[in-house]
DRENGU-889971 format. One record per atom (N, C-alpha, C): x, y, z; atom name; residue in one letter. Coordinates in nm, 3 decimals, m for minus. Example, Ala and Ser with C-alpha at 12.3 -4.5 7.8 and 13.67 -1.06 7.14 Angstrom:
! DRENGU-889971
u 1.319&v m0.569&w 0.780&tornu N&nupa a
u 1.230&v m0.450&w 0.780&tornu CA&nupa a
u 1.320&v m0.330&w 0.780&tornu C&nupa a
u 1.285&v m0.225&w 0.708&tornu N&nupa s
u 1.367&v m0.106&w 0.714&tornu CA&nupa s
u 1.290&v 0.003&w 0.787&tornu C&nupa s
! end
This chain:
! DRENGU-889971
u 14.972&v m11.165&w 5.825&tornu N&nupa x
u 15.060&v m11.149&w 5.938&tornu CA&nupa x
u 15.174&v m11.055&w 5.899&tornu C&nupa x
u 15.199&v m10.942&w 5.993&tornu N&nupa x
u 15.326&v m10.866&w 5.975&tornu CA&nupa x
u 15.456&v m10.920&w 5.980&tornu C&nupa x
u 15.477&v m10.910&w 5.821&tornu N&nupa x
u 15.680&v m10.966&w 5.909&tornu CA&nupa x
u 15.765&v m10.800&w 5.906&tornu C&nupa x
u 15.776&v m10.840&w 6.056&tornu N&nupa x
u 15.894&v m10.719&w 6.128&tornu CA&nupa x
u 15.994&v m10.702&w 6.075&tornu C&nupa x
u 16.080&v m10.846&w 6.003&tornu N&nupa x
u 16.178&v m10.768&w 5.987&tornu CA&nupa x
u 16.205&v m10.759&w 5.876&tornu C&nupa x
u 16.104&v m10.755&w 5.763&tornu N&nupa x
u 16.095&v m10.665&w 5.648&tornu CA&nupa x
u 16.064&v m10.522&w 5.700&tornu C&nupa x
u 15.992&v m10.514&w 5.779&tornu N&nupa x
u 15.958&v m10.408&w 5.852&tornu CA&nupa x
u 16.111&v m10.281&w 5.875&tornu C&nupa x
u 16.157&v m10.409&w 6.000&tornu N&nupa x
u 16.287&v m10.363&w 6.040&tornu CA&nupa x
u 16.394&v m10.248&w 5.942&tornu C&nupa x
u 16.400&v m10.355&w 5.858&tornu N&nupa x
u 16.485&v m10.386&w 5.744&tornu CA&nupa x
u 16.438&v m10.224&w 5.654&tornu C&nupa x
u 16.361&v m10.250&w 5.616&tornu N&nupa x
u 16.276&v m10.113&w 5.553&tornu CA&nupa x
u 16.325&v m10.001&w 5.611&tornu C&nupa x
u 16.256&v m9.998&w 5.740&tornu N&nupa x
u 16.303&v m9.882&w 5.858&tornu CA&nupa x
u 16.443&v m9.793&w 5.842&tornu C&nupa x
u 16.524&v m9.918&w 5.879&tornu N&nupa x
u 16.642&v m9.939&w 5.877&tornu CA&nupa x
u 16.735&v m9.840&w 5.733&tornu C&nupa x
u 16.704&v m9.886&w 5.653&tornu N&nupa x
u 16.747&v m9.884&w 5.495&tornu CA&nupa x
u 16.698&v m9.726&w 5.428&tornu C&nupa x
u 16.600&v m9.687&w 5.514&tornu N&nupa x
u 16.529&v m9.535&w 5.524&tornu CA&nupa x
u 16.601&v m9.471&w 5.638&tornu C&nupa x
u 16.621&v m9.507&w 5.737&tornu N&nupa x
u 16.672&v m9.425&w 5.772&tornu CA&nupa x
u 16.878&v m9.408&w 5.777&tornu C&nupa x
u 16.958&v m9.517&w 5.696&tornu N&nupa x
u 17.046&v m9.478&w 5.653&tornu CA&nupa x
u 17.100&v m9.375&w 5.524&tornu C&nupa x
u 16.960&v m9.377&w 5.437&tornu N&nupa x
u 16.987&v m9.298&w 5.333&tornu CA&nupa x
u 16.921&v m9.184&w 5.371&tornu C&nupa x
u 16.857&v m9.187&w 5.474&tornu N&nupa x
u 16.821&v m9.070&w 5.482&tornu CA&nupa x
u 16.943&v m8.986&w 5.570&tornu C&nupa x
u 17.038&v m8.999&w 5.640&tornu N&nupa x
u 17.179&v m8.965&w 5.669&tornu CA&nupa x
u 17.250&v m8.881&w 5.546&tornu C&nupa x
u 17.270&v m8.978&w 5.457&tornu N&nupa x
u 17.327&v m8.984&w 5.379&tornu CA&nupa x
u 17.240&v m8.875&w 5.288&tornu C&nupa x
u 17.098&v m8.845&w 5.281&tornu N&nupa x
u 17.036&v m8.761&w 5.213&tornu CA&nupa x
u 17.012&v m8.654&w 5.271&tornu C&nupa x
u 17.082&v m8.584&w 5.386&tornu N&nupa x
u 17.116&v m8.457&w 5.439&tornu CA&nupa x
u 17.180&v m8.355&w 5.317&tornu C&nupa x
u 17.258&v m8.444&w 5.239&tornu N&nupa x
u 17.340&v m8.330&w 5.162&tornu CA&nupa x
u 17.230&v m8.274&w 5.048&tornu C&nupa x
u 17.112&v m8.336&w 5.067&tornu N&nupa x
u 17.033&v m8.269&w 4.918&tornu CA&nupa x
u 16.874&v m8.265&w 5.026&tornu C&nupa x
u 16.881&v m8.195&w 5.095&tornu N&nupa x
u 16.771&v m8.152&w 5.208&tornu CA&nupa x
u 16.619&v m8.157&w 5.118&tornu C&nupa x
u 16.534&v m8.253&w 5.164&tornu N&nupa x
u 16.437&v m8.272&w 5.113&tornu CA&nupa x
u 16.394&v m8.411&w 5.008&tornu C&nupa x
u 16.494&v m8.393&w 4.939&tornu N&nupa x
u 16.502&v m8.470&w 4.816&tornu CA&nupa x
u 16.563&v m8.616&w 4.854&tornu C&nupa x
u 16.652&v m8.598&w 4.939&tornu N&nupa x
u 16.737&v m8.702&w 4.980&tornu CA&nupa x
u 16.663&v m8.791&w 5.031&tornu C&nupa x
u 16.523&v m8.737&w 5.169&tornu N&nupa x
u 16.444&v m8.817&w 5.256&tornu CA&nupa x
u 16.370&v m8.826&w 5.185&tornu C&nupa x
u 16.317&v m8.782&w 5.057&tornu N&nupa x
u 16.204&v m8.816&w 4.996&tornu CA&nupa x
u 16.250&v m8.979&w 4.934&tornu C&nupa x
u 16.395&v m8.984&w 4.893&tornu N&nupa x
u 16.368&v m9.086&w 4.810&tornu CA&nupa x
u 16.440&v m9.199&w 4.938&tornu C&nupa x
u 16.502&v m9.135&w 5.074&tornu N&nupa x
u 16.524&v m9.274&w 5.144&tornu CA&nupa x
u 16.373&v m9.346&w 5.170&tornu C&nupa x
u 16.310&v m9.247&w 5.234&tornu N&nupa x
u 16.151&v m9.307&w 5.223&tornu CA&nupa x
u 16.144&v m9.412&w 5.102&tornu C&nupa x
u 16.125&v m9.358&w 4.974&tornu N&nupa x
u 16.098&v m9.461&w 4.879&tornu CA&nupa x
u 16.114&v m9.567&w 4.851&tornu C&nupa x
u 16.286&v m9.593&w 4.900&tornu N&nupa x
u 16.385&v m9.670&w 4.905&tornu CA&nupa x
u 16.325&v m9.763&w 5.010&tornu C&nupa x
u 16.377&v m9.716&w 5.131&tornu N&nupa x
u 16.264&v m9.787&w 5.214&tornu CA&nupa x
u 16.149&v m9.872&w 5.246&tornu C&nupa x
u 16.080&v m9.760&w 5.203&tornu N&nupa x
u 15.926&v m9.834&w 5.157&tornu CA&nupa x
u 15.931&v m9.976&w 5.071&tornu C&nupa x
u 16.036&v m9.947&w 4.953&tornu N&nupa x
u 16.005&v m10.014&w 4.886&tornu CA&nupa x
u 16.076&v m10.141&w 4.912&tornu C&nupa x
u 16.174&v m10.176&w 4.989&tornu N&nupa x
u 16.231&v m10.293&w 5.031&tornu CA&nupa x
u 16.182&v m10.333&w 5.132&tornu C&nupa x
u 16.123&v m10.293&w 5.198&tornu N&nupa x
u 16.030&v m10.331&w 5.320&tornu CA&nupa x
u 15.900&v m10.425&w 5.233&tornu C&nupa x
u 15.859&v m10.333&w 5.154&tornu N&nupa x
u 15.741&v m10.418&w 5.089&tornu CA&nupa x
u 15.777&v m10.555&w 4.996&tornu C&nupa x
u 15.898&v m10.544&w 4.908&tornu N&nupa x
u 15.976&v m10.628&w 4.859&tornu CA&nupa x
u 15.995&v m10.754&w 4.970&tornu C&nupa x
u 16.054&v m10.756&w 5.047&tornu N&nupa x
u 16.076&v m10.832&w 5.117&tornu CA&nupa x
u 15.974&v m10.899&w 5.177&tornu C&nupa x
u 15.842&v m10.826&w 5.209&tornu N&nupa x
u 15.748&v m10.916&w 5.284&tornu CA&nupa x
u 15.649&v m10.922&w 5.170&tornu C&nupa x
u 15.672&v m10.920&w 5.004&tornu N&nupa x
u 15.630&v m10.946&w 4.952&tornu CA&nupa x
u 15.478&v m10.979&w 4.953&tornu C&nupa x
u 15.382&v m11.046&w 4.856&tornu N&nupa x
u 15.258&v m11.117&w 4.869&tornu CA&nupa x
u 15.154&v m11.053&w 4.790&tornu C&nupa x
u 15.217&v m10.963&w 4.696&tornu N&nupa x
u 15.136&v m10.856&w 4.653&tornu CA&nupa x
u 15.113&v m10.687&w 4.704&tornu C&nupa x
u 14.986&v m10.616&w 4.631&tornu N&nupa x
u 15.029&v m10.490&w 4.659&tornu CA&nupa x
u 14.933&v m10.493&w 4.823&tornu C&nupa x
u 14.868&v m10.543&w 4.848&tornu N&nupa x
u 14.833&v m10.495&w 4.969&tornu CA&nupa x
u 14.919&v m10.492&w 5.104&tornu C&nupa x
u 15.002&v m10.650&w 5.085&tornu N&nupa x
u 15.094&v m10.650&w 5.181&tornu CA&nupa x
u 15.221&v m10.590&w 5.145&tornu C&nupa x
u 15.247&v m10.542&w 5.029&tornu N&nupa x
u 15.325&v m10.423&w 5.015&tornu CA&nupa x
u 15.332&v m10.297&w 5.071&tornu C&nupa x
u 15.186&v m10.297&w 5.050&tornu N&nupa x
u 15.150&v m10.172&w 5.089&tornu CA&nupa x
u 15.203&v m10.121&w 5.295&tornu C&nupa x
u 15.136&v m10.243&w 5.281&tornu N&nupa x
u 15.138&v m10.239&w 5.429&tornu CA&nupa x
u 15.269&v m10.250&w 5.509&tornu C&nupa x
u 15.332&v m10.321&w 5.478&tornu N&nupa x
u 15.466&v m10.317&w 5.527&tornu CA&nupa x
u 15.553&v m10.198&w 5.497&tornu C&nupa x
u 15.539&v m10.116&w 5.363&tornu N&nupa x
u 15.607&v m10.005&w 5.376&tornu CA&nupa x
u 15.543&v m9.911&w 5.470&tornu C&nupa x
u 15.387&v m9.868&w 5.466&tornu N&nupa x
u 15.334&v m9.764&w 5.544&tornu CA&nupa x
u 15.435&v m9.833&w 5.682&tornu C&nupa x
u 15.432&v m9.923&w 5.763&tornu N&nupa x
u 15.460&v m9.964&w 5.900&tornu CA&nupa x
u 15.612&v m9.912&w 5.890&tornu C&nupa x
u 15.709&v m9.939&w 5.795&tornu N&nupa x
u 15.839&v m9.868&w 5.792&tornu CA&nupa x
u 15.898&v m9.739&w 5.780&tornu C&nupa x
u 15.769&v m9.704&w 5.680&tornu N&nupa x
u 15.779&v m9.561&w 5.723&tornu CA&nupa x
u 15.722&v m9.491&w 5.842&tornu C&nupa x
u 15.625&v m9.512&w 5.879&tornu N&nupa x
u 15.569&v m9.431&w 6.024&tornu CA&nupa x
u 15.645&v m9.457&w 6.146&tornu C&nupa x
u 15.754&v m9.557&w 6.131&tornu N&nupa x
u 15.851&v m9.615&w 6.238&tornu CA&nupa x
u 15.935&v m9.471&w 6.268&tornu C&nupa x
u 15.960&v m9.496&w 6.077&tornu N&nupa x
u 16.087&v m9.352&w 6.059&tornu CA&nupa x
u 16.092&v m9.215&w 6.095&tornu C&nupa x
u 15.928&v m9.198&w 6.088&tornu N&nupa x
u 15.845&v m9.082&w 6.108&tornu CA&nupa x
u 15.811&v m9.066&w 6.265&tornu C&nupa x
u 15.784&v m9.157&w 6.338&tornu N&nupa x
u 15.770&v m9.163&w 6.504&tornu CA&nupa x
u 15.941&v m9.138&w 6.569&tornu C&nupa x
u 16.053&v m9.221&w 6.475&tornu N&nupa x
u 16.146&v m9.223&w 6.593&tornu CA&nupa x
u 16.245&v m9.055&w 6.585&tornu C&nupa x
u 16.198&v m9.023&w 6.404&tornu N&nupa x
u 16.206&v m8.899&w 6.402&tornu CA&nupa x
u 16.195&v m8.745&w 6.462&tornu C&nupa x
u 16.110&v m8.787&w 6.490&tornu N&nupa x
u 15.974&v m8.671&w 6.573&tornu CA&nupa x
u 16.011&v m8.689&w 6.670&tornu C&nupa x
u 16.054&v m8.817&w 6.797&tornu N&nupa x
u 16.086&v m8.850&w 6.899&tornu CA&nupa x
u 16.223&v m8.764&w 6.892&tornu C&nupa x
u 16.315&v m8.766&w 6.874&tornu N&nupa x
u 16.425&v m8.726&w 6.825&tornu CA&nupa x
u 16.458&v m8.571&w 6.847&tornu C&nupa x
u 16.359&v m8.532&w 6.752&tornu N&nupa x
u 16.326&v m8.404&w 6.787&tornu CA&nupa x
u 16.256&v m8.341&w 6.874&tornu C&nupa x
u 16.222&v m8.380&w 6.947&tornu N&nupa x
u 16.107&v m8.348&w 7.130&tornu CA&nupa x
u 16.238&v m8.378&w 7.182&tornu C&nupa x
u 16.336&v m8.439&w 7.216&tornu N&nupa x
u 16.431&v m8.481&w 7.247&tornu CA&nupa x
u 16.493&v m8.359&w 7.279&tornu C&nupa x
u 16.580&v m8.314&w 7.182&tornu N&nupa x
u 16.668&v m8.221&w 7.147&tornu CA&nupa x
u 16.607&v m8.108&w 7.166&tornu C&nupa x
u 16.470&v m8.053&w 7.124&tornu N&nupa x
u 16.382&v m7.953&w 7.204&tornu CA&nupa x
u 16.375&v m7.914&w 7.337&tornu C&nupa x
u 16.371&v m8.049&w 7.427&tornu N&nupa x
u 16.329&v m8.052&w 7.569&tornu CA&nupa x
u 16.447&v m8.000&w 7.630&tornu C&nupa x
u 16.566&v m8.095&w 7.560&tornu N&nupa x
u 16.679&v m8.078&w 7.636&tornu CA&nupa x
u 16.712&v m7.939&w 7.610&tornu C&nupa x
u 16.725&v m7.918&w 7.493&tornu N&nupa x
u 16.718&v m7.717&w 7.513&tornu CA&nupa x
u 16.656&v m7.640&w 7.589&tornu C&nupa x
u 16.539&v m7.639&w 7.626&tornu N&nupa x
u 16.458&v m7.576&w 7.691&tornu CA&nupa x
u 16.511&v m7.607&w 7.854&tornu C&nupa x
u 16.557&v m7.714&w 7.868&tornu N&nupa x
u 16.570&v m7.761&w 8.061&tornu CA&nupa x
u 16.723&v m7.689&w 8.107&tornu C&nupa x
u 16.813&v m7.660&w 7.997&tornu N&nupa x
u 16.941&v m7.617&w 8.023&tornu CA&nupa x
u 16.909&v m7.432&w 7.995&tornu C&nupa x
u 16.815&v m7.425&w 7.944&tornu N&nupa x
u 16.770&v m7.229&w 7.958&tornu CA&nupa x
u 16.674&v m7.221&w 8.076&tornu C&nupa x
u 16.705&v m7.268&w 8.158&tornu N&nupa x
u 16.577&v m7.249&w 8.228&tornu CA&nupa x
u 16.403&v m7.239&w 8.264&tornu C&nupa x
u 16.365&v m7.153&w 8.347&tornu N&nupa x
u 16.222&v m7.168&w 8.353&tornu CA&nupa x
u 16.144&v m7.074&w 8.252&tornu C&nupa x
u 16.255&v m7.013&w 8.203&tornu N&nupa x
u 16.163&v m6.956&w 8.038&tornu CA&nupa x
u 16.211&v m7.009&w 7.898&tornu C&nupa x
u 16.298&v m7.050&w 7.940&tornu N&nupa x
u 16.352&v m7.166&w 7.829&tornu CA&nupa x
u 16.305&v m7.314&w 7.802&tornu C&nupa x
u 16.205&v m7.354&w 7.932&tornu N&nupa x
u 16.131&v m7.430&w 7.917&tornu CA&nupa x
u 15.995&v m7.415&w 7.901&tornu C&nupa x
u 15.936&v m7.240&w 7.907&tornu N&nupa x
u 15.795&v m7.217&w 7.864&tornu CA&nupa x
u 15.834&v m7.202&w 7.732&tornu C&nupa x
u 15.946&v m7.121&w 7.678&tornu N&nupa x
u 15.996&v m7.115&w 7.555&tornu CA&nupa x
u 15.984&v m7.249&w 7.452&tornu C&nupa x
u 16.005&v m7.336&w 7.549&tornu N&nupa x
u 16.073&v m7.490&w 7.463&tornu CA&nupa x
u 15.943&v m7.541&w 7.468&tornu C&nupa x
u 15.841&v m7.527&w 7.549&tornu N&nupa x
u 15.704&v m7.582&w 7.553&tornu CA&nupa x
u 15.587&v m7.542&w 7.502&tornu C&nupa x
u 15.633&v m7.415&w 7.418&tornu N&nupa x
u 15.507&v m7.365&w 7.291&tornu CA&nupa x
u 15.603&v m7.393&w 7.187&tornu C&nupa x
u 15.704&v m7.397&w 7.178&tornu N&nupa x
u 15.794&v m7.445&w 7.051&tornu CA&nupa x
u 15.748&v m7.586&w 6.996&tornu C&nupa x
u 15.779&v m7.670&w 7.107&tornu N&nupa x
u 15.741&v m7.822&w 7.106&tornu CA&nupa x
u 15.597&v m7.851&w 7.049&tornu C&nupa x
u 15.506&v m7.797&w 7.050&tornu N&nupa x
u 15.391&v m7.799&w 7.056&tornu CA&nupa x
u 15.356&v m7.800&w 6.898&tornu C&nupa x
u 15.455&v m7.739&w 6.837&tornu N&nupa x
u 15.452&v m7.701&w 6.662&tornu CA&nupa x
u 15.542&v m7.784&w 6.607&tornu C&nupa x
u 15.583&v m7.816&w 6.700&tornu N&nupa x
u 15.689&v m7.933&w 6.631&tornu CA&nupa x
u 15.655&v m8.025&w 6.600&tornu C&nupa x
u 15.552&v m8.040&w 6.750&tornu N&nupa x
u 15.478&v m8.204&w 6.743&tornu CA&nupa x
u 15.410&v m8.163&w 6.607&tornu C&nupa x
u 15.345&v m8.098&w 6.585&tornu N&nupa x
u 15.227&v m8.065&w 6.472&tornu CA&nupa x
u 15.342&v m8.096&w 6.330&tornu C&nupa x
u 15.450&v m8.049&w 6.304&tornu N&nupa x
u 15.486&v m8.103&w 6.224&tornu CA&nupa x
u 15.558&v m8.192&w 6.179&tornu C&nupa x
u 15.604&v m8.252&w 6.324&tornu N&nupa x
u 15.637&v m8.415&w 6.296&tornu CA&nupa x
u 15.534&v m8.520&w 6.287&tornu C&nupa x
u 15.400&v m8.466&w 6.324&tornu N&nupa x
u 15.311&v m8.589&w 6.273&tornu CA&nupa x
u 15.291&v m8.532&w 6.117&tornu C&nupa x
u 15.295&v m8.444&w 6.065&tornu N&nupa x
u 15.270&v m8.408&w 5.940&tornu CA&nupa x
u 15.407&v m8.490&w 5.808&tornu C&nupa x
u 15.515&v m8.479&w 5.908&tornu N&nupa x
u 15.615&v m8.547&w 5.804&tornu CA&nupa x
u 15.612&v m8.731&w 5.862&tornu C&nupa x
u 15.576&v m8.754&w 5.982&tornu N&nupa x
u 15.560&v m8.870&w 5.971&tornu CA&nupa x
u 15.413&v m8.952&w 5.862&tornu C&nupa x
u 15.316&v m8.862&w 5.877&tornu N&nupa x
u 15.200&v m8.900&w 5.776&tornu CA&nupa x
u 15.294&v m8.894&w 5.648&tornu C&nupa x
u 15.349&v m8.794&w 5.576&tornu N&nupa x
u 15.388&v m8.766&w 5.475&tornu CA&nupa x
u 15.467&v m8.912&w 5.448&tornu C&nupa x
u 15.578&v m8.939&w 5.505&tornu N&nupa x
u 15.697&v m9.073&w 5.484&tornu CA&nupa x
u 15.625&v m9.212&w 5.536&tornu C&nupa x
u 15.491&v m9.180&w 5.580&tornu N&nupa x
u 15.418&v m9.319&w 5.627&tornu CA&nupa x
u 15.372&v m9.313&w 5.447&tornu C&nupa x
u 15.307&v m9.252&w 5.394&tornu N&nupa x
u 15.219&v m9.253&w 5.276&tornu CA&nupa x
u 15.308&v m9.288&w 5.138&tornu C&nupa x
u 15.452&v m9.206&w 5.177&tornu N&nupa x
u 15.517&v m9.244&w 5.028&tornu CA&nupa x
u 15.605&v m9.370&w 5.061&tornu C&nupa x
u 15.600&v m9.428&w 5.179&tornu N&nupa x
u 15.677&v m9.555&w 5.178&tornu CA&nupa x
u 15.568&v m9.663&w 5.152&tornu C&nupa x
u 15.411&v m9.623&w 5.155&tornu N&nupa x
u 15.342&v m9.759&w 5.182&tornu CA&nupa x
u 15.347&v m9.753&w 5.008&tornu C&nupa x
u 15.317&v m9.648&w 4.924&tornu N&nupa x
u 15.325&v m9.648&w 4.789&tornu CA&nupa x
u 15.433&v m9.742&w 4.731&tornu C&nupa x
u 15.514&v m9.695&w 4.757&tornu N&nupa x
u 15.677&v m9.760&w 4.718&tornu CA&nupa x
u 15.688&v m9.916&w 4.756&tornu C&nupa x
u 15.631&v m9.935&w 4.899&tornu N&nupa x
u 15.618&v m10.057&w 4.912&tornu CA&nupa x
u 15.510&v m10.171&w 4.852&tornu C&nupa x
u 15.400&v m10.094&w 4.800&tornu N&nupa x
u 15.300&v m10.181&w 4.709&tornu CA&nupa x
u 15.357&v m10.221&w 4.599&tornu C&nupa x
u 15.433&v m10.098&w 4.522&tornu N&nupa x
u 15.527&v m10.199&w 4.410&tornu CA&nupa x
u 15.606&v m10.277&w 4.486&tornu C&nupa x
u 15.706&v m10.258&w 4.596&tornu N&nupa x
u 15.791&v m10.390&w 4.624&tornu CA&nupa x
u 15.687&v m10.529&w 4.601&tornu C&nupa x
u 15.580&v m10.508&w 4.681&tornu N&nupa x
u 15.497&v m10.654&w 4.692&tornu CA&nupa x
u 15.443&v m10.691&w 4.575&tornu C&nupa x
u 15.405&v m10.586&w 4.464&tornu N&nupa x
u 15.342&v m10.641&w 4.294&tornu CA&nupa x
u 15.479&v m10.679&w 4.234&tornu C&nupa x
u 15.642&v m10.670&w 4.271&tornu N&nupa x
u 15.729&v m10.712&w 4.198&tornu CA&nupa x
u 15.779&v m10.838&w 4.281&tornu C&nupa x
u 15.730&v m10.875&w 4.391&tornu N&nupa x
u 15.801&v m11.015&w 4.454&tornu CA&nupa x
u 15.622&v m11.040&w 4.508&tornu C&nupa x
u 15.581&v m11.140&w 4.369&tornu N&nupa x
u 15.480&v m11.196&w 4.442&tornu CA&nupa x
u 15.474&v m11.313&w 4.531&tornu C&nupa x
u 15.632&v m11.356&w 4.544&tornu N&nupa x
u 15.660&v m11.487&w 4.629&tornu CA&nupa x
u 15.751&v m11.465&w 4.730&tornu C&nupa x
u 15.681&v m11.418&w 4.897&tornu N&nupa x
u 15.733&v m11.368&w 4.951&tornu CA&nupa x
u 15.892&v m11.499&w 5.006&tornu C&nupa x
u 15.842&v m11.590&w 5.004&tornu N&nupa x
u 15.920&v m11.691&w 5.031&tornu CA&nupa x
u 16.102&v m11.669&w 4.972&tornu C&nupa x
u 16.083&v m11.590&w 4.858&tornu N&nupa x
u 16.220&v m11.585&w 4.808&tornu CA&nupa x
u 16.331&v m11.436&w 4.807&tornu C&nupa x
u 16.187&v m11.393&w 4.923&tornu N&nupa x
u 16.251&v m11.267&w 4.989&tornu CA&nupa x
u 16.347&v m11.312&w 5.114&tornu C&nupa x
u 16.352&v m11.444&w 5.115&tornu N&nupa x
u 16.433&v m11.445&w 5.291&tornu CA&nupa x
u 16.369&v m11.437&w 5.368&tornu C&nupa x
u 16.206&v m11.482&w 5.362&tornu N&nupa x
u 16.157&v m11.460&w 5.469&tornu CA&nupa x
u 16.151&v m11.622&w 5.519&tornu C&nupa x
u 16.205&v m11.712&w 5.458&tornu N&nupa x
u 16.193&v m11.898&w 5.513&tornu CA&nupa x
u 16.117&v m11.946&w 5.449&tornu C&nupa x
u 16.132&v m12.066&w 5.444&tornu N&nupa x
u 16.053&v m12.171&w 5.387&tornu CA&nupa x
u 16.133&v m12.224&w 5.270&tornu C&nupa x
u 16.074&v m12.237&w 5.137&tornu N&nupa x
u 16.123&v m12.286&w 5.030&tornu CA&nupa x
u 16.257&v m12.266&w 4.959&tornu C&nupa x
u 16.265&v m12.135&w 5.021&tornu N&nupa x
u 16.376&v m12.070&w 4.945&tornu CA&nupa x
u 16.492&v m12.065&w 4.953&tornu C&nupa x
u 16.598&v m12.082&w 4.943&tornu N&nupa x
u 16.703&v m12.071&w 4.999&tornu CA&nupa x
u 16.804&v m12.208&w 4.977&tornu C&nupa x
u 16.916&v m12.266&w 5.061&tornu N&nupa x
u 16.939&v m12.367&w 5.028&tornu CA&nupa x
u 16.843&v m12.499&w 5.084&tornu C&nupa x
u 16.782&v m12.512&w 5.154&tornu N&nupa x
u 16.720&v m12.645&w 5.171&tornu CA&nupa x
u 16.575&v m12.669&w 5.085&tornu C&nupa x
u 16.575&v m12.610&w 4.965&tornu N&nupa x
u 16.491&v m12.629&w 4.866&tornu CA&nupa x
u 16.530&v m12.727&w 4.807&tornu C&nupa x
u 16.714&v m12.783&w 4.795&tornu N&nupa x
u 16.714&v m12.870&w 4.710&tornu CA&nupa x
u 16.684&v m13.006&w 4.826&tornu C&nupa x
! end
């Protein structure tokens, strides 16, 4: 079963360093991804598969709301230039999309990595905060 808000959390944690990793273009999102990935998988723990899996899902979040983002800011350019500013903005868009699914594949792949170690280093997801044993009503 997916927990979301390792998910969330992941997402989340990638895409603040990735803010913050503007000042070193490239390098910065490479390692919020990582970062990411890898607390996403940490947290929903259980090993590397559900590691795995929970980072890929945090990263392709990052990578969809990304890309969204940018069609965004495209469109709206294109609708304030007019009716060639929107044929303009609508073969533009078109390459964009092409390479926002390319960087969303890219930050889906190095977060699910990152997140398989989170899950081979917390093989007990329980003491990630996700409930149950852990916490204070263990004693």
């Amino acid at each position: 079963m997916t927990n979301w808000r390792a998910v969330i959390v992941g997402f989340l944690v990638a895409t603040v360093l990735g803010l913050f990793g503007l000042a070193l273009p490239g390098v910065g999102q490479l390692a919020a991804g990582l970062v990411g990935g890898f607390v996403a998988g940490y947290m929903a723990g259980g090993g590397l598969g559900r590691g795995f899996w929970h980072g890929l899902l945090a990263g392709a979040l990052g990578g969809i709301v990304g890309g969204l983002l940018i069609a965004v800011v495209v469109g709206l350019t294109g609708w304030t230039l007019g009716p060639v500013g929107g044929l303009v903005s609508g073969a533009a868009g078109l390459g964009i999309l092409a390479v926002a699914l390319f960087v969303s594949f890219v930050m889906a792949l190095e977060s699910a990595i990152a997140g398989a170690v989170g899950g081979v280093l917390n093989p007990d997801p329980d003491r990630a905060g996700r409930g149950g044993r852990g916490g204070r009503d263990a004693y």
